[in-house]
N, C-alpha and C positions, 0 to 999 in steps of 0.2 A: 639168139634173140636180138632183135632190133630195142635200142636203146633210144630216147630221145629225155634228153635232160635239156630245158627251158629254165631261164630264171625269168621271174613276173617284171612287167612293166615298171613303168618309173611311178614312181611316187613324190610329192614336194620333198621330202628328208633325204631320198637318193638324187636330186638335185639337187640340194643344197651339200655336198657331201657327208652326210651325217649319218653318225651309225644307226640303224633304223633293223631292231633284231624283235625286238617286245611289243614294240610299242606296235600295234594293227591298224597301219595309215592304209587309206583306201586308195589306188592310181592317180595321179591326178590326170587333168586333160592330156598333157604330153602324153603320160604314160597309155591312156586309151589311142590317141592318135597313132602313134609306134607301133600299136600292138594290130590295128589296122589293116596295117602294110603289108602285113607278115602273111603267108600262107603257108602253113605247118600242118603234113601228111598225119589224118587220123591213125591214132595207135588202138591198138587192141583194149590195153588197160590204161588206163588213166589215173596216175595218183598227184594227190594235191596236198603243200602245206594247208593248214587250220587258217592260215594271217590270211587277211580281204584282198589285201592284193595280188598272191596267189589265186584267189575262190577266181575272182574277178577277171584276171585274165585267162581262166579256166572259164569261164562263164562267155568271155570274149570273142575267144580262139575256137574253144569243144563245145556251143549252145545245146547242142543233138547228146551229148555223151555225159553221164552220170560220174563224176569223181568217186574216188575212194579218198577220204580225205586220212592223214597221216599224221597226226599229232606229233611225234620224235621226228618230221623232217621241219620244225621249224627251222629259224632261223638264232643264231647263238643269243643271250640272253649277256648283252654288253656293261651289266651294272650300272657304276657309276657313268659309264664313257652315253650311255642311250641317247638319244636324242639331240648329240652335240658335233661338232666338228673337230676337225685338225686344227683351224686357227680358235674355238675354244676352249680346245683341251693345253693348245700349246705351252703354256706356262704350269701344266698340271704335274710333277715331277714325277710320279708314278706312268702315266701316260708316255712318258720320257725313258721310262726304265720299260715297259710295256715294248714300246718301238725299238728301243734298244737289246728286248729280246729276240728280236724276230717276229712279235708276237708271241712265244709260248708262257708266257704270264698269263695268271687267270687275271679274268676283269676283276674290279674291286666290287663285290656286292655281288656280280653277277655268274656267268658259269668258264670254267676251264677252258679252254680251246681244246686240250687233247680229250677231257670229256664230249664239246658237242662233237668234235671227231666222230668221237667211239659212237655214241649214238644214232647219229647219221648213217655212220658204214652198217651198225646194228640194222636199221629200218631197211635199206639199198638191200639186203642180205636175204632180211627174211621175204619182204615182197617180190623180189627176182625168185626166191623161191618158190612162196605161195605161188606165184603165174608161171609157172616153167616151163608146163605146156603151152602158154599162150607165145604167138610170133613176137609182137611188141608191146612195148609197157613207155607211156611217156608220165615223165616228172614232171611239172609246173611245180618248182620251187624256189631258195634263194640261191645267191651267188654264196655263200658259203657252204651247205648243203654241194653244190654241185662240185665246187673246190674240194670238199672232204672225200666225193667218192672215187673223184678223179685222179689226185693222188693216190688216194690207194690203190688203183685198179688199171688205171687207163696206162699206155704201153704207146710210145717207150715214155718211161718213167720223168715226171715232172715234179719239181716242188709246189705247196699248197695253193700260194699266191699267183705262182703262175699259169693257173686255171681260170684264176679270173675273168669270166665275161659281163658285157655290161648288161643293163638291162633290154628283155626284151630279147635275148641272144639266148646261145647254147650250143650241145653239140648232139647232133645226130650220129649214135654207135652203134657198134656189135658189140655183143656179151656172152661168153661161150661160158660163163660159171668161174671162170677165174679170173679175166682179163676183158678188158674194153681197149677196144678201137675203134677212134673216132672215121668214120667216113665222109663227113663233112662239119664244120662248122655254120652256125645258123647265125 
């Protein structure tokens, strides 16, 4: 099965570096301009995070194609940290011991990372299998979403972070039921 995992356009809070996981910001102009550019091969099935800038550049990129919209592939739920950046969390001590873990600290207030993991890989699992007959299945979701399933699955094996793509990007795979290989980046 052809793969296509997309993370949504920019947004003002993805420019400003800020973590932007709850909070349902709508594209800004960039983010529509960016998204523009692009010409991304219709997939068979179409699934969408619920957040507007998801729907949006689903709305952007697929006008012709109905979404399946996903509620568990939002994006992580960053508690205290929402809304804010690196330079001001900087002095936040916790934030400090957060980055110091790697990341595997759950946010304060908000959810686990090794939960929204699990979650993510949960949804990636069951919809590859709902559509198993179908050839492709594209994602319009976040850059964490796509980090979660990548490390799990994608081959050869990558840590979480270094999935990372920015907005507006992604990767174009194969998915034989156990393993993803990218055959191109977008």
């Amino acid at each position: 099965m052809k793969i296509l995992f997309l993370r949504h356009g920019s947004t003002k809070g993805n420019l400003e570096k800020r973590y932007i996981g709850t909070t349902d910001e709508p594209l800004c102009s960039e983010g529509f301009s960016q998204l523009k550019k692009l010409c991304i091969p219709r997939c068979e099935v179409l699934v969408c995070s619920p957040m507007k800038r998801c729907i949006q550049t689903v709305s952007l990129l697929f006008p012709e194609q109905e979404a399946v919209i996903c509620n568990a592939l939002r994006e992580c739920d960053f508690g205290e940290f929402e809304g804010k950046n690196y330079a001001e969390l900087s002095e936040n001590a916790y934030y400090q011991k957060w980055v110091d873990s790697g990341g595997a600290l759950p946010f304060p207030k908000g959810e686990a990372p090794s939960v929204f993991r699990k979650r993510c890989l949960n949804a990636f699992e069951m919809l590859t299998q709902k559509y198993r007959s179908c050839a492709s299945i594209a994602f319009v979701v976040h850059g964490g979403t796509i980090m979660s399933v990548m490390e799990k699955y994608a081959v050869p094996r990558r840590d979480y972070f270094d999935w990372h793509c920015e907005n507006g990007h992604g990767y174009a795979c194969e998915w034989d039921g156990y393993s993803i290989s990218i055959t191109e980046k977008i």
